[in-house]
VEXPAGU-413473 format. One record per residue: residue number from 1; residue in three letters; x, y, z of N, C-alpha, C, O in turn. Coordinates in nm, 3 decimals. Atoms other than C-alpha are relative to their C-alpha. Example, Ala and Ser with C-alpha at 12.3 -4.5 7.8 and 13.67 -1.06 7.14 Angstrom:
REM residues 2
+-----+------+---------+---------+---------+---------+---------+---------+---------+---------+---------+---------+---------+---------+
|  nr | rest |    n_px |    n_py |    n_pz |   ca_px |   ca_py |   ca_pz |    c_px |    c_py |    c_pz |    o_px |    o_py |    o_pz |
+-----+------+---------+---------+---------+---------+---------+---------+---------+---------+---------+---------+---------+---------+
|   1 |  ALA |   0.089 |  -0.119 |   0.000 |   1.230 |  -0.450 |   0.780 |   0.090 |   0.120 |   0.000 |   0.194 |   0.118 |   0.066 |
|   2 |  SER |  -0.082 |  -0.119 |  -0.006 |   1.367 |  -0.106 |   0.714 |  -0.077 |   0.109 |   0.073 |  -0.026 |   0.220 |   0.090 |
+-----+------+---------+---------+---------+---------+---------+---------+---------+---------+---------+---------+---------+---------+
REM end
This chain:
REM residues 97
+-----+------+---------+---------+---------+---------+---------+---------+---------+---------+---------+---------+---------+---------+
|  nr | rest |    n_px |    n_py |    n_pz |   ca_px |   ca_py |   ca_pz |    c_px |    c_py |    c_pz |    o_px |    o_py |    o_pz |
+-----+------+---------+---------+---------+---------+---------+---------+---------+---------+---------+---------+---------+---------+
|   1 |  UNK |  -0.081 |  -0.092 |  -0.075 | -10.418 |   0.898 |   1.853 |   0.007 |   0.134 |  -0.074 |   0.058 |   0.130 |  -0.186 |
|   2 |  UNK |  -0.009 |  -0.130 |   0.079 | -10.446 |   1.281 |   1.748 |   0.190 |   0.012 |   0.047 |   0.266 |  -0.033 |   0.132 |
|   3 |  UNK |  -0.143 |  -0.060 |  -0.039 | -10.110 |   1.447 |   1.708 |  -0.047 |   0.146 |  -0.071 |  -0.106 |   0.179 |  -0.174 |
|   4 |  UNK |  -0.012 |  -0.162 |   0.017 | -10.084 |   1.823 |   1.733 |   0.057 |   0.060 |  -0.160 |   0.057 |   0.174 |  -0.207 |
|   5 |  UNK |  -0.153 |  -0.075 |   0.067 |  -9.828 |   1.830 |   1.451 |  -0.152 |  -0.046 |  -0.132 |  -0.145 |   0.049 |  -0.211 |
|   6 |  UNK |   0.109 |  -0.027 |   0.085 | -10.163 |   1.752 |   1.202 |  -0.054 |   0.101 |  -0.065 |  -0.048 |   0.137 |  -0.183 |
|   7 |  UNK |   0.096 |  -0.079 |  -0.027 | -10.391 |   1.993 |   1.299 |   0.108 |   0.172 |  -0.009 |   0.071 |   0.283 |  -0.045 |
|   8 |  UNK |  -0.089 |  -0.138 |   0.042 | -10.070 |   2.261 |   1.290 |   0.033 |   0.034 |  -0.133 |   0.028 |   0.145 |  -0.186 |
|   9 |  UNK |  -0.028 |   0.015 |   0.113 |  -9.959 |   2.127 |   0.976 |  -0.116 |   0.082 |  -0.132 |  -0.101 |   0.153 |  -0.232 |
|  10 |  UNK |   0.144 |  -0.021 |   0.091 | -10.336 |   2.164 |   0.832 |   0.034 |   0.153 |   0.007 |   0.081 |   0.203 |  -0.094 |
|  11 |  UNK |   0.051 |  -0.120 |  -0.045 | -10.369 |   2.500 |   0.974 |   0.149 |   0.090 |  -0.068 |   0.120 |   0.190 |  -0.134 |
|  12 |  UNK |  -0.095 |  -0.042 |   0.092 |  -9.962 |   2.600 |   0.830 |  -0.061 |   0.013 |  -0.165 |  -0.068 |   0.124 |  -0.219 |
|  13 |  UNK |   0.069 |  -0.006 |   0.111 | -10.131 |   2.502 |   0.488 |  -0.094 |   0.058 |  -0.088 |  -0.093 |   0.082 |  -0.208 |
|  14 |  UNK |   0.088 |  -0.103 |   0.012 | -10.438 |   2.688 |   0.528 |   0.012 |   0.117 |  -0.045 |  -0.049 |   0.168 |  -0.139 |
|  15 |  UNK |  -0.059 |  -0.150 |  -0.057 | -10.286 |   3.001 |   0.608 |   0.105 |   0.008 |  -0.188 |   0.083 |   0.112 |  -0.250 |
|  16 |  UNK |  -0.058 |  -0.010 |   0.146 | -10.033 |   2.925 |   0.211 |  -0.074 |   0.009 |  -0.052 |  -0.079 |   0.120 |  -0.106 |
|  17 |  UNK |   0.089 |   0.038 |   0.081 | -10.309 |   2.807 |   0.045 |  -0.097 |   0.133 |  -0.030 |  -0.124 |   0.177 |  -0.143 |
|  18 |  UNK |   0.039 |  -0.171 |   0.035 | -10.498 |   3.174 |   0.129 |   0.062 |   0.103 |  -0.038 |   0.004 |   0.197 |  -0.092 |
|  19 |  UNK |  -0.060 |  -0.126 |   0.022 | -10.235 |   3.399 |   0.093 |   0.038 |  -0.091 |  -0.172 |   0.053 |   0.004 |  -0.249 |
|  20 |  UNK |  -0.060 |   0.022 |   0.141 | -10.123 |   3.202 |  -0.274 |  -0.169 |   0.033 |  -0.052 |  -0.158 |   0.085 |  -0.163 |
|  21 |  UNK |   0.099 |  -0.003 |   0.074 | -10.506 |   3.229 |  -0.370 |  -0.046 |   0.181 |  -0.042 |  -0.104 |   0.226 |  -0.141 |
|  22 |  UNK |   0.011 |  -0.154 |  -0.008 | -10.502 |   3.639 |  -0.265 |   0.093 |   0.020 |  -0.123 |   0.079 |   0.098 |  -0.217 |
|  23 |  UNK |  -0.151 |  -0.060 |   0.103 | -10.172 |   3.639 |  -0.468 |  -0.022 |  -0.002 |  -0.135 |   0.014 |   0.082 |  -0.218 |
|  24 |  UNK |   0.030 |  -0.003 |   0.162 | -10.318 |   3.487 |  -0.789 |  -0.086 |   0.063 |  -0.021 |  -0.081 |   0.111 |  -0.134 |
|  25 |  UNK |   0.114 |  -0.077 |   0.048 | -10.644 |   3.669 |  -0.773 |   0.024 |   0.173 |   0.017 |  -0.023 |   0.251 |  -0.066 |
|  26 |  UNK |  -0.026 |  -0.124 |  -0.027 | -10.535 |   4.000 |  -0.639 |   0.196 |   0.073 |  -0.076 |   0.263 |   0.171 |  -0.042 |
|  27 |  UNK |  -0.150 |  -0.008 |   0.033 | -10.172 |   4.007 |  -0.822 |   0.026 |  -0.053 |  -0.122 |   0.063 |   0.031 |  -0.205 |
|  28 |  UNK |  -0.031 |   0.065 |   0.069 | -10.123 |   3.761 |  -1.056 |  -0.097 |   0.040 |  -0.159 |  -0.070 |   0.079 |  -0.273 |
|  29 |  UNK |   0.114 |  -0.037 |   0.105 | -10.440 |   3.805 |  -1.252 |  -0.009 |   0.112 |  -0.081 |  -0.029 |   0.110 |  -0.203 |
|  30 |  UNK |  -0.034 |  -0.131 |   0.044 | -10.395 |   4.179 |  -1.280 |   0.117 |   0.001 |  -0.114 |   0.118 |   0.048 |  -0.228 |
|  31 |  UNK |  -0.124 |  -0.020 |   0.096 | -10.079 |   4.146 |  -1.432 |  -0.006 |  -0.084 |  -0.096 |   0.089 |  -0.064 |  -0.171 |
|  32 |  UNK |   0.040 |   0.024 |   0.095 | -10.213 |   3.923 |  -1.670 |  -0.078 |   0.077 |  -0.087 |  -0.051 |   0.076 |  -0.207 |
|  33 |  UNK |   0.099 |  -0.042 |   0.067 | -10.496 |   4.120 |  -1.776 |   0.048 |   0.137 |  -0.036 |   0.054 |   0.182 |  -0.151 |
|  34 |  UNK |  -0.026 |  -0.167 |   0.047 | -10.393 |   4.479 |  -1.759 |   0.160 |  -0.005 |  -0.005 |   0.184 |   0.112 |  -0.037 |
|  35 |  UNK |  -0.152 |   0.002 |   0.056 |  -9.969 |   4.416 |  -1.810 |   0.006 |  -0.080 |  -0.108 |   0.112 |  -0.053 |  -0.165 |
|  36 |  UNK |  -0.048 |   0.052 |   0.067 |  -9.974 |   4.197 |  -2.045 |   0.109 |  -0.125 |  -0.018 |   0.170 |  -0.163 |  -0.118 |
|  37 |  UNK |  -0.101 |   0.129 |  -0.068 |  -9.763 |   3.886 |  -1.834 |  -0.082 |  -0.067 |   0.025 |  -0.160 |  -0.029 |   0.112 |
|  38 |  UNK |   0.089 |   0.104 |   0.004 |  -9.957 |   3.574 |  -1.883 |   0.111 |  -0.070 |   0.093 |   0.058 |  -0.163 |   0.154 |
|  39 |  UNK |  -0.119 |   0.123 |  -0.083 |  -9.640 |   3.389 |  -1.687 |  -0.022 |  -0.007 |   0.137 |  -0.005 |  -0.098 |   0.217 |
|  40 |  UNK |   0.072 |  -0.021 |  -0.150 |  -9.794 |   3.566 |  -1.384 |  -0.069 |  -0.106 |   0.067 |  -0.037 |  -0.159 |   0.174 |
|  41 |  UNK |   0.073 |   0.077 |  -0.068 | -10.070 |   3.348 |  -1.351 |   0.062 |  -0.151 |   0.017 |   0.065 |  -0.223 |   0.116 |
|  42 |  UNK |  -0.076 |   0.170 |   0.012 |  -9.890 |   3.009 |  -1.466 |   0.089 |  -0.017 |   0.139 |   0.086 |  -0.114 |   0.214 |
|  43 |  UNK |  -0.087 |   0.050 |  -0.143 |  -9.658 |   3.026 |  -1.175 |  -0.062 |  -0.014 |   0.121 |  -0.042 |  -0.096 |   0.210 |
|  44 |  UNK |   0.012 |  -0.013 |  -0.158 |  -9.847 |   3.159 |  -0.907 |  -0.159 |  -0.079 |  -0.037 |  -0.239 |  -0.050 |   0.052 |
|  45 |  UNK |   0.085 |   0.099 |   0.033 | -10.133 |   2.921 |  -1.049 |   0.033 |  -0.116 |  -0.007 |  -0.069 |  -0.185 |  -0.007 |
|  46 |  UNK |  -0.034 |   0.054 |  -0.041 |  -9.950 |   2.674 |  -1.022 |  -0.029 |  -0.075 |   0.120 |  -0.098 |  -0.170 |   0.157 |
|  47 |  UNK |  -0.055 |   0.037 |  -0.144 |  -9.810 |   2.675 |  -0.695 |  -0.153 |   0.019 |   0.092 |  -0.176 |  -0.044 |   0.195 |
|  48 |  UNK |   0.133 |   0.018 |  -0.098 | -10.173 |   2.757 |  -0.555 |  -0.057 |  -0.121 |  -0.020 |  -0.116 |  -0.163 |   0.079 |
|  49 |  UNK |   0.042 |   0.113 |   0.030 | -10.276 |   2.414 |  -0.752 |   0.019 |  -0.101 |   0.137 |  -0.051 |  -0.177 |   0.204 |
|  50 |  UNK |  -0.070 |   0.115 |  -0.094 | -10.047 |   2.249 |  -0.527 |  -0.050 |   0.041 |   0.153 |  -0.115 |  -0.030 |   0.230 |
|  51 |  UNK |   0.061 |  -0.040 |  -0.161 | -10.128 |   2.409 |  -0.199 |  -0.158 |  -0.032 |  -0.003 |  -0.206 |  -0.085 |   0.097 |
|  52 |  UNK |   0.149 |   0.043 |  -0.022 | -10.523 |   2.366 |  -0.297 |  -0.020 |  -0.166 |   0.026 |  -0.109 |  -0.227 |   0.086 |
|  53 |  UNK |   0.015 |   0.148 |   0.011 | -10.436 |   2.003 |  -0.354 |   0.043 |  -0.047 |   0.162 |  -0.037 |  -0.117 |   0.225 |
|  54 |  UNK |  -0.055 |   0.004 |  -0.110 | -10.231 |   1.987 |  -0.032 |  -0.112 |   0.005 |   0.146 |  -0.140 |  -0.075 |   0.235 |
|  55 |  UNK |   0.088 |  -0.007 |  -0.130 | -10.476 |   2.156 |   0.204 |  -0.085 |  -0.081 |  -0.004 |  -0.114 |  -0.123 |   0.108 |
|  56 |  UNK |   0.135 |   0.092 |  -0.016 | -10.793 |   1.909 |   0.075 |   0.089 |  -0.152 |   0.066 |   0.039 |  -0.212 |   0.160 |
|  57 |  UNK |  -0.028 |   0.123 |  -0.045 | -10.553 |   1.590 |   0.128 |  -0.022 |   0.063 |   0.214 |  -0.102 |   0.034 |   0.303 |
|  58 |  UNK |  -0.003 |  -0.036 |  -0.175 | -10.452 |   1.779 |   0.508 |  -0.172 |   0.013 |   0.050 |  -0.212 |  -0.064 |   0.137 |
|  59 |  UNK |   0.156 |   0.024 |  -0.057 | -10.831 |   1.823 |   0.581 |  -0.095 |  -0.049 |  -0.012 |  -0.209 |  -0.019 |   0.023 |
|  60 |  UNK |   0.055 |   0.156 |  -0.034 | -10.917 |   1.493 |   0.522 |   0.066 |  -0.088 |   0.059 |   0.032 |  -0.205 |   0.074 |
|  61 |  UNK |  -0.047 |   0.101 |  -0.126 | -10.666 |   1.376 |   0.758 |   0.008 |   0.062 |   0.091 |   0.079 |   0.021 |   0.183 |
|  62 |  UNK |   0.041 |  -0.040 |  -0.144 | -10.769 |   1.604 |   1.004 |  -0.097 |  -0.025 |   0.096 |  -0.117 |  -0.037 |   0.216 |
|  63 |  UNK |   0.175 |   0.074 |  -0.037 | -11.109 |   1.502 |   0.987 |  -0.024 |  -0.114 |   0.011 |  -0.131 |  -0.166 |   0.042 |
|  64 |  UNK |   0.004 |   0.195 |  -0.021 | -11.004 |   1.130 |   0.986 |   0.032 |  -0.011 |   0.170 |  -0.026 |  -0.056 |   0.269 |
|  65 |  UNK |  -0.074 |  -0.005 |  -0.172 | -10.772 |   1.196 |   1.296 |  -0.092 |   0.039 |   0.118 |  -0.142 |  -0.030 |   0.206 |
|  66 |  UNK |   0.092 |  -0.126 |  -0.079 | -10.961 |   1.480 |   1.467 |  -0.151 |  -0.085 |   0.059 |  -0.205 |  -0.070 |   0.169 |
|  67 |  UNK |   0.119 |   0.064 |   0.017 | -11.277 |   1.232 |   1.381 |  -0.091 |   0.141 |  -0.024 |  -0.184 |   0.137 |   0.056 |
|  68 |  UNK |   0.089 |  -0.138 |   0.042 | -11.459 |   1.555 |   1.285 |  -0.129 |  -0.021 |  -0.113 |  -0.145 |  -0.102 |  -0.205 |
|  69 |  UNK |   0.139 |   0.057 |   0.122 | -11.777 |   1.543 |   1.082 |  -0.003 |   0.029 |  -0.149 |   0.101 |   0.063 |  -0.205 |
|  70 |  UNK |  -0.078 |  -0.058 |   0.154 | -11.813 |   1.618 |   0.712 |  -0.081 |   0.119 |  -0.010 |  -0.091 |   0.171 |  -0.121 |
|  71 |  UNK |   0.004 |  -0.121 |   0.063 | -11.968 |   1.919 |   0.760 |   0.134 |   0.123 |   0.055 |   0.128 |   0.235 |   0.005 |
|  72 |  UNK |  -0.105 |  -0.016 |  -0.017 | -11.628 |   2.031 |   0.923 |   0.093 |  -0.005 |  -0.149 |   0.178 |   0.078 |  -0.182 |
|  73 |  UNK |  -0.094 |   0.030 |   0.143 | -11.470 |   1.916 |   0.581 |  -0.086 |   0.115 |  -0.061 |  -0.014 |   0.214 |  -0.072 |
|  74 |  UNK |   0.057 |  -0.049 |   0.076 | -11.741 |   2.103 |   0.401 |   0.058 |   0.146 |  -0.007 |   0.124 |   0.193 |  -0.101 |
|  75 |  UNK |  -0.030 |  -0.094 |  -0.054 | -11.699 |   2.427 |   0.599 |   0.205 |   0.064 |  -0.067 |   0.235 |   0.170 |  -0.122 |
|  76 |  UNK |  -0.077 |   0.005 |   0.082 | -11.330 |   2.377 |   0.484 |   0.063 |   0.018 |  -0.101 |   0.162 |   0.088 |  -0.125 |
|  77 |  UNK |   0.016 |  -0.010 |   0.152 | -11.362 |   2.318 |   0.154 |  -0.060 |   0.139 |  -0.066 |  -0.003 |   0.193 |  -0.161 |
|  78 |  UNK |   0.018 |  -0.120 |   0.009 | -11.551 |   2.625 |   0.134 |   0.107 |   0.151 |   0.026 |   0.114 |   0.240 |  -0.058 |
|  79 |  UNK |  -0.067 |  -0.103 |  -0.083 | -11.319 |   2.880 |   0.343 |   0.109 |  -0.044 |  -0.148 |   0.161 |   0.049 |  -0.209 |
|  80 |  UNK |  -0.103 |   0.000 |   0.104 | -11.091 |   2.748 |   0.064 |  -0.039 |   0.057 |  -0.161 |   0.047 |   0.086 |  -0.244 |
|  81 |  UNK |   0.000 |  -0.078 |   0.086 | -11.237 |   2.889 |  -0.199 |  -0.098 |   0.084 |  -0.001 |  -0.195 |   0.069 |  -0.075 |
|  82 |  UNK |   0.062 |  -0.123 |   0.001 | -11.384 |   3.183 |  -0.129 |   0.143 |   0.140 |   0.100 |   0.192 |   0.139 |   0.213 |
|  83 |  UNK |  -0.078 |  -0.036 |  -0.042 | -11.152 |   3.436 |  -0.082 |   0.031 |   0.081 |   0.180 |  -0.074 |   0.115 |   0.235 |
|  84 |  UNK |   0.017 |  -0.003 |  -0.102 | -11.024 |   3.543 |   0.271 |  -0.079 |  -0.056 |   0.108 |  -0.130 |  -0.012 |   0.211 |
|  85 |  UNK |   0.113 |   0.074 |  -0.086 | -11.206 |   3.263 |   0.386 |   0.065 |  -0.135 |   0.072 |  -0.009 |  -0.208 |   0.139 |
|  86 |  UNK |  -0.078 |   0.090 |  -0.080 | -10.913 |   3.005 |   0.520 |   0.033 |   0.081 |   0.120 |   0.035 |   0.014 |   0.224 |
|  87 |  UNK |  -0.018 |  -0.057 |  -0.089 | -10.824 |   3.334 |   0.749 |  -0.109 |   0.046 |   0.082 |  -0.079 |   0.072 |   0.199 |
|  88 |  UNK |   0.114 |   0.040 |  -0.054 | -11.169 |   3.356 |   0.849 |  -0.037 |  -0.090 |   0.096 |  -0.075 |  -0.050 |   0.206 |
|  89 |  UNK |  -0.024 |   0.127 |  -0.014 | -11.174 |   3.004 |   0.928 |   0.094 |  -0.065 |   0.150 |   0.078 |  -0.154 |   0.234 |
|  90 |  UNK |  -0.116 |   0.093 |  -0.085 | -10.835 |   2.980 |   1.123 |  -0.043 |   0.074 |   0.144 |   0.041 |   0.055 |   0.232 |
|  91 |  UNK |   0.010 |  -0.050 |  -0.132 | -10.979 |   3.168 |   1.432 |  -0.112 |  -0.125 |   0.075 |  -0.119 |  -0.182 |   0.183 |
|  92 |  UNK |   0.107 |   0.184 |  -0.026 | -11.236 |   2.859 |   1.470 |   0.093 |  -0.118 |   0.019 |   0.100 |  -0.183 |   0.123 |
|  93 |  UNK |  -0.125 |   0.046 |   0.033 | -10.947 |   2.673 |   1.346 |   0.097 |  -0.034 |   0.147 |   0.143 |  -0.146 |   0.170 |
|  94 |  UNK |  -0.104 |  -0.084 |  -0.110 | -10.730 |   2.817 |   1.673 |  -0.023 |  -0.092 |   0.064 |   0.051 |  -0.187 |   0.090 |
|  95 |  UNK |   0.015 |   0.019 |  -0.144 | -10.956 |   2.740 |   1.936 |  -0.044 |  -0.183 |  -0.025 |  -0.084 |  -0.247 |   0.072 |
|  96 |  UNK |   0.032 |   0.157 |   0.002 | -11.022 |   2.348 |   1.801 |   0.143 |  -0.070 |  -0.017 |   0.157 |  -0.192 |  -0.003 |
|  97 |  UNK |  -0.191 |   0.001 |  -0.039 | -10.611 |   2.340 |   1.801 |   0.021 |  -0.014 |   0.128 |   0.136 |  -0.017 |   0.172 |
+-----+------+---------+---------+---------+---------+---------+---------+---------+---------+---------+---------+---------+---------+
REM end
């Protein structure tokens, strides 16, 4: 049985998981390197840990649910780390919602 609240969930996740990865690479990093605040990255490195960990569990139970193939996962897995590439992603994302 699919349930909507998955595939929203996934796609809520997505959408953290890119903007915390913009945040540590475009924010966090900086202010490590050129301020001199290493605490920068620890936090917001962190919390992207957890959202990276989060979104791979969610889009392997999307792709269980969904029944989706693994190059769906792959595709995924990718958009996740490459930057601006979960928002990329979520317009594909949308229309399989």
């Amino acid at each position: 049985m699919k349930s909507t609240k998955t595939f929203s969930l996934f796609r809520k996740i997505a959408f953290a998981e890119g903007m915390s990865f913009l945040i540590l690479l475009l924010i966090a990093m900086p202010l490590k390197y050129y301020a001199g605040f290493p605490l920068a990255v620890t936090i917001v490195g962190g919390l992207h840990g957890v959202l990276f960990i989060a979104f791979i569990i969610m889009a392997w139970e999307t792709k269980r649910e969904y029944r989706k193939n693994f190059t769906w996962l792959m595709k995924a897995f990718l958009a996740s780390i490459i930057p601006f590439g979960t928002f990329y992603m979520d317009r594909e994302w949308r229309k399989e919602g």
